[in-house]
SESE-956021 format. One line per 8 residues: number of its first residue (from 1); their letters; for each residue x, y, z of N, C-alpha, C, CB. Coordinates in pm, 1 decimal. Glycine has a CB too. Example, Ala and Ser with C-alpha at 12.3 -4.5 7.8 and 13.67 -1.06 7.14 Angstrom:
BEGIN
1) AS) 1319.0,-569.0,780.0,1230.0,-450.0,780.0,1320.0,-330.0,780.0,1130.8,-447.3,904.6  1285.0,-225.0,708.0,1367.0,-106.0,714.0,1290.0,3.0,787.0,1408.4,-59.8,572.5
# end
This chain:
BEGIN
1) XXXXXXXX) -1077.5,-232.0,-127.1,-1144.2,-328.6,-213.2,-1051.3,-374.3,-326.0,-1272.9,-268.3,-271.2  -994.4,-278.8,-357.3,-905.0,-303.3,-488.8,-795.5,-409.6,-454.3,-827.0,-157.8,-542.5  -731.3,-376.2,-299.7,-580.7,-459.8,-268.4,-700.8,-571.4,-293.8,-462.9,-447.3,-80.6  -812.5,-584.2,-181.4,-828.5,-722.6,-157.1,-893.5,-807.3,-280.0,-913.6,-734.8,-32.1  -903.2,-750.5,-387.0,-877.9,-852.8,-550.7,-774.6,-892.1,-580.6,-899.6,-795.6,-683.3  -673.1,-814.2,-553.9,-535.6,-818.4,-579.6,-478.6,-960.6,-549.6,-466.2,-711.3,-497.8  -502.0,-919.1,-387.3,-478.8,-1057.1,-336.6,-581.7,-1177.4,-357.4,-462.3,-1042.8,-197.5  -660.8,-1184.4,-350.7,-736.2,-1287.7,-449.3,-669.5,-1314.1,-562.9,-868.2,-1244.0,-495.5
9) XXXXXXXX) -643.1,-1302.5,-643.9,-576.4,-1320.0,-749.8,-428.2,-1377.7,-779.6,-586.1,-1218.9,-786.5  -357.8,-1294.9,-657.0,-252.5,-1349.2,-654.8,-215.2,-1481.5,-548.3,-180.9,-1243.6,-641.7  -375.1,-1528.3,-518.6,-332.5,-1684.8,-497.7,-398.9,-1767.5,-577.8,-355.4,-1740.8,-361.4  -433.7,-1726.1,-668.4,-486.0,-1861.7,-808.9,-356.6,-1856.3,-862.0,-631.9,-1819.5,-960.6  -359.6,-2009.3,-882.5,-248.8,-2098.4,-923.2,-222.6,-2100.4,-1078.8,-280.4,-2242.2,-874.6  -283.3,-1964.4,-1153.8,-284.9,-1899.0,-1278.1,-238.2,-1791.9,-1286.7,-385.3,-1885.8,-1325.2  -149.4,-1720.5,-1354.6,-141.5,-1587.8,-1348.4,-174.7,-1481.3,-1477.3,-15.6,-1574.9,-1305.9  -141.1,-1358.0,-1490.8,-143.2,-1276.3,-1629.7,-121.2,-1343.8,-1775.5,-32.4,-1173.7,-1620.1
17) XXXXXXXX) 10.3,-1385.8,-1732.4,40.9,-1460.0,-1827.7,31.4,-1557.8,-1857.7,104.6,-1459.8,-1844.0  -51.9,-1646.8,-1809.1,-101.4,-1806.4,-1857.6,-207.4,-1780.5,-1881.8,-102.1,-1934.1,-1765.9  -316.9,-1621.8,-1841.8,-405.4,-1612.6,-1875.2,-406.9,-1533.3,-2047.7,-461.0,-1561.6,-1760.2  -305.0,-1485.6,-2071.7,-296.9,-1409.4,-2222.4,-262.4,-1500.9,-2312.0,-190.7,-1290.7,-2239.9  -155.1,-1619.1,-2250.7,-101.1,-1688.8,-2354.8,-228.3,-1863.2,-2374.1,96.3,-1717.4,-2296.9  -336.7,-1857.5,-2321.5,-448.7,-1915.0,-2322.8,-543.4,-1843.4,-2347.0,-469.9,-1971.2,-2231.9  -557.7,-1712.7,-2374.4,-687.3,-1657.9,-2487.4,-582.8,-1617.2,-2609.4,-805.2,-1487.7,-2421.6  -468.4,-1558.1,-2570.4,-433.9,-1525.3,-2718.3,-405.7,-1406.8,-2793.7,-517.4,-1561.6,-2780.0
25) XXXXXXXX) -415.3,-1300.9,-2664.3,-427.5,-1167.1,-2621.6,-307.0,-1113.2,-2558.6,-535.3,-1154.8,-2533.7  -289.8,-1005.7,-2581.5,-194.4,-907.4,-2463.2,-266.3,-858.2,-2336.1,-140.2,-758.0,-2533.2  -198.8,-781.9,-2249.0,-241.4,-741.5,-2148.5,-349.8,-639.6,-2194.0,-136.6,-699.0,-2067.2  -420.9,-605.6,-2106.2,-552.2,-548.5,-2124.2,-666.2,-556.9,-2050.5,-588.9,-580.0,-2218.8  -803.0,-505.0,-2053.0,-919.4,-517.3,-1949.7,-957.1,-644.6,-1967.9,-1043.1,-420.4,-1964.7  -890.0,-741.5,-2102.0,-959.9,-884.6,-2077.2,-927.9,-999.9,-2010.3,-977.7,-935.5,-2172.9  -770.3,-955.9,-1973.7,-690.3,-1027.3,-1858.7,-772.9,-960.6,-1725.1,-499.9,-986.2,-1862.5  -770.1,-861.9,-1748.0,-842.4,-837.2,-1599.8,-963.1,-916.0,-1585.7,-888.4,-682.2,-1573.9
33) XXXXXXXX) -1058.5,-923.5,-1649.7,-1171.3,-958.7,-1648.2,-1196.8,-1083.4,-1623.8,-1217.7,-927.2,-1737.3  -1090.1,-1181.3,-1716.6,-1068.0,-1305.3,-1681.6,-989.1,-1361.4,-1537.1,-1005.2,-1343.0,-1789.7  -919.5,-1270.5,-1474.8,-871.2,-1305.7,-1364.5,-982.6,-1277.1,-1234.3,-738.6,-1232.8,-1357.3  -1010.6,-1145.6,-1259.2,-1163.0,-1149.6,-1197.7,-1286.3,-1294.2,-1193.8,-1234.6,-1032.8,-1290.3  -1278.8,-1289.7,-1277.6,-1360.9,-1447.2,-1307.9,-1341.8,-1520.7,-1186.2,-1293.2,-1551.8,-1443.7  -1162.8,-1568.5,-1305.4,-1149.7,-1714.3,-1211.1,-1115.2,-1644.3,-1040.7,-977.7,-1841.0,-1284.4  -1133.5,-1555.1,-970.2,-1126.8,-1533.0,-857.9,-1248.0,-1564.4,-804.9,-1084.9,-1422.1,-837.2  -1333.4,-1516.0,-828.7,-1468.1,-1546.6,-819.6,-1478.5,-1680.6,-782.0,-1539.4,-1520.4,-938.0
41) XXXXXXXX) -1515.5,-1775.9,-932.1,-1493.4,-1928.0,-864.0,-1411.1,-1949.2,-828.3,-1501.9,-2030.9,-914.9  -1298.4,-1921.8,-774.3,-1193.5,-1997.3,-694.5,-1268.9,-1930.5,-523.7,-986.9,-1936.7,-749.1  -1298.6,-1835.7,-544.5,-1361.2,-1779.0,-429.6,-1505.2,-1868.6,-341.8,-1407.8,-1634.0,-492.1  -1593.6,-1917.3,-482.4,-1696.6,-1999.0,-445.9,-1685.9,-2158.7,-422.3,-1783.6,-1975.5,-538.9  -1608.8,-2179.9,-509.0,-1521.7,-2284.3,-440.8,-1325.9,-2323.0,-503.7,-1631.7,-2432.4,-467.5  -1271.9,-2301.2,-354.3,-1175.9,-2297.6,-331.4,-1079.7,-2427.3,-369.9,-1189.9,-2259.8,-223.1  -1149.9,-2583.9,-401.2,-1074.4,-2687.8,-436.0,-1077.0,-2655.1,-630.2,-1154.3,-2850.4,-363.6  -1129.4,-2544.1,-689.4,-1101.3,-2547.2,-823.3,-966.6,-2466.9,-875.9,-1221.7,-2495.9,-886.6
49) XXXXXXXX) -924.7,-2455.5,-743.0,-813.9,-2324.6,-767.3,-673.0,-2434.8,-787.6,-796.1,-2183.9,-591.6  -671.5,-2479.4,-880.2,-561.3,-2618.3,-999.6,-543.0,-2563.8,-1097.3,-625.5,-2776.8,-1064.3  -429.2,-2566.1,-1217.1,-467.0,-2513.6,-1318.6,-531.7,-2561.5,-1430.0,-391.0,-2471.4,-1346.4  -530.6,-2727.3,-1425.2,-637.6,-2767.2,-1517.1,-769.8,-2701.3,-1539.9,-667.5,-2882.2,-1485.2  -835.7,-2730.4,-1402.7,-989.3,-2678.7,-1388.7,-957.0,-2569.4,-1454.5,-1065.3,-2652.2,-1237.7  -904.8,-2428.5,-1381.3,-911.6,-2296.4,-1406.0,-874.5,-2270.9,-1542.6,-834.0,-2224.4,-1316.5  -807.6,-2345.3,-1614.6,-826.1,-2361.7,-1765.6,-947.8,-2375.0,-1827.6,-765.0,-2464.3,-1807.7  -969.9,-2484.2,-1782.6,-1144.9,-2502.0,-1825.4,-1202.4,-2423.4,-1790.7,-1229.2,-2604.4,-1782.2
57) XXXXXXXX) -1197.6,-2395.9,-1704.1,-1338.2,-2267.9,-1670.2,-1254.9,-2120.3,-1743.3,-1379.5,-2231.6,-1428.4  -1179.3,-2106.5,-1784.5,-1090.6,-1997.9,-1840.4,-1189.6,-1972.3,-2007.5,-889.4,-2068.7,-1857.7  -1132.8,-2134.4,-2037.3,-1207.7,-2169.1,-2174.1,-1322.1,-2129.5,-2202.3,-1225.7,-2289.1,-2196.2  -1421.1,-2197.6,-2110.6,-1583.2,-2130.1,-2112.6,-1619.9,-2021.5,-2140.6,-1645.7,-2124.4,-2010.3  -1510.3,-1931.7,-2003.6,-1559.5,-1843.0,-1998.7,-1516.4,-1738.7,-2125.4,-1542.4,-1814.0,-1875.1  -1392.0,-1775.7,-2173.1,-1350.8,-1695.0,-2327.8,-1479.0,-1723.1,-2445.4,-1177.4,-1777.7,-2405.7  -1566.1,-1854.7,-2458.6,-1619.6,-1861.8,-2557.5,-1746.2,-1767.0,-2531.2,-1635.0,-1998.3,-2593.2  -1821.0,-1779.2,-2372.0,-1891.7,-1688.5,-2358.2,-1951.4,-1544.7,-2370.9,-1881.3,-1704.8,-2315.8
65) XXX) -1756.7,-1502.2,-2321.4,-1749.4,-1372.9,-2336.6,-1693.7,-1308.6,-2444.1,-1700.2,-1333.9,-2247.9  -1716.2,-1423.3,-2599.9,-1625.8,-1372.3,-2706.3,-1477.3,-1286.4,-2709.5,-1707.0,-1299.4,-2766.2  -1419.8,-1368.0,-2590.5,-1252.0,-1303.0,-2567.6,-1154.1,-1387.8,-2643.7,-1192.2,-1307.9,-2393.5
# end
């Protein structure tokens, strides 16, 4: 279960570090959490996996989750 997040993840067109240096954070459970995310919707749908969108939905989801 674990590889197959892994790999989810490592085909969004975002990575660790575009995800820390867009909340503002170091590495940590909130990069995880946020990559989890955008796996998810990239998972539910697969044409959001751009990095504009996944920004935006990055965004949301930071104001949501107070990250």
């Amino acid at each position: 279960l674990r590889l197959q997040a892994a790999e989810q993840r490592s085909r969004l067109c975002i990575g660790g570090a575009e995800v820390m240096e867009l909340l503002g954070c170091g590495p940590g459970s909130t990069v995880g959490a946020a990559l989890r995310f955008l796996s998810e919707r990239v998972n539910e749908d697969p044409s959001c996996n751009e990095p504009a969108r996944l920004r935006r939905l990055l965004e949301a989801w930071s104001r949501r989750e107070g990250a």
